[in-house]
C-alpha positions, 0 to 999 in steps of 0.5 A: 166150849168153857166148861167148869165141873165142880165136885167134892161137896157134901155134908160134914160135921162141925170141926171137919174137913172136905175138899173141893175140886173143879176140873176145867176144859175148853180154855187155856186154863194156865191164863186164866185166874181161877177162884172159888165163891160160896152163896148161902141163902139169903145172902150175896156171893161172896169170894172165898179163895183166888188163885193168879196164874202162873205164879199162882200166888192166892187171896182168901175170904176173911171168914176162910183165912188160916181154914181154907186152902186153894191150889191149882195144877196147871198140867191137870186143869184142875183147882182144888179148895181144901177146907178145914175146921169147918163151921156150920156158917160155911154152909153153902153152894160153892162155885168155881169161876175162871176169869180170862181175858176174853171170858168169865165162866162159872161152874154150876156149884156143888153144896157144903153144909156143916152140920151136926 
């Protein structure tokens, strides 16, 4: 089955940096776009990086753009997020997400807080 498994979170200080990675099984993961999103509470889930396939060109969040970098590796299955110069209104889950033709699937999140 699709399964998505995010790791990589945890807690860091202001001005740090962490990175996230999401290991992927049970797809062709090549066909699908893979993003990651971030919820923190109280609020709406919002979309922090795309990645397409193939070509793997990206689309990032206003609040990330120059901060956050997404990449993928095709023959790993994986998608990773490094994040940098990290602010406490980072803090959040951040979930992976593969959308395919036939499928959308989440991961079940791993948390970020930026804190000091």
């Amino acid at each position: 089955q699709v399964q998505l498994v995010e790791s990589g979170g945890g807690l860091v200080q202001p001005g740090g940096s962490l990175r996230l990675s999401c290991a992927a099984s049970g797809f062709t993961f090549s066909s699908a776009v893979m993003s990651w999103y971030r919820q923190a509470p109280g609020k709406e889930r919002e979309l922090v990086a795309r990645i397409r396939t193939f070509g793997g060109s990206t689309d990032y969040g206003d609040s990330v753009k120059g901060r956050f970098t997404a990449s993928r590796d095709n023959a790993k299955n994986t998608v990773s997020l490094q994040m940098n110069s990290l602010k406490p209104e980072d803090t959040a889950v951040y979930y992976c997400n593969a959308a395919h033709f036939t499928f959308t699937a989440w991961g079940q999140g791993t948390q970020v807080t930026v804190s000091s």
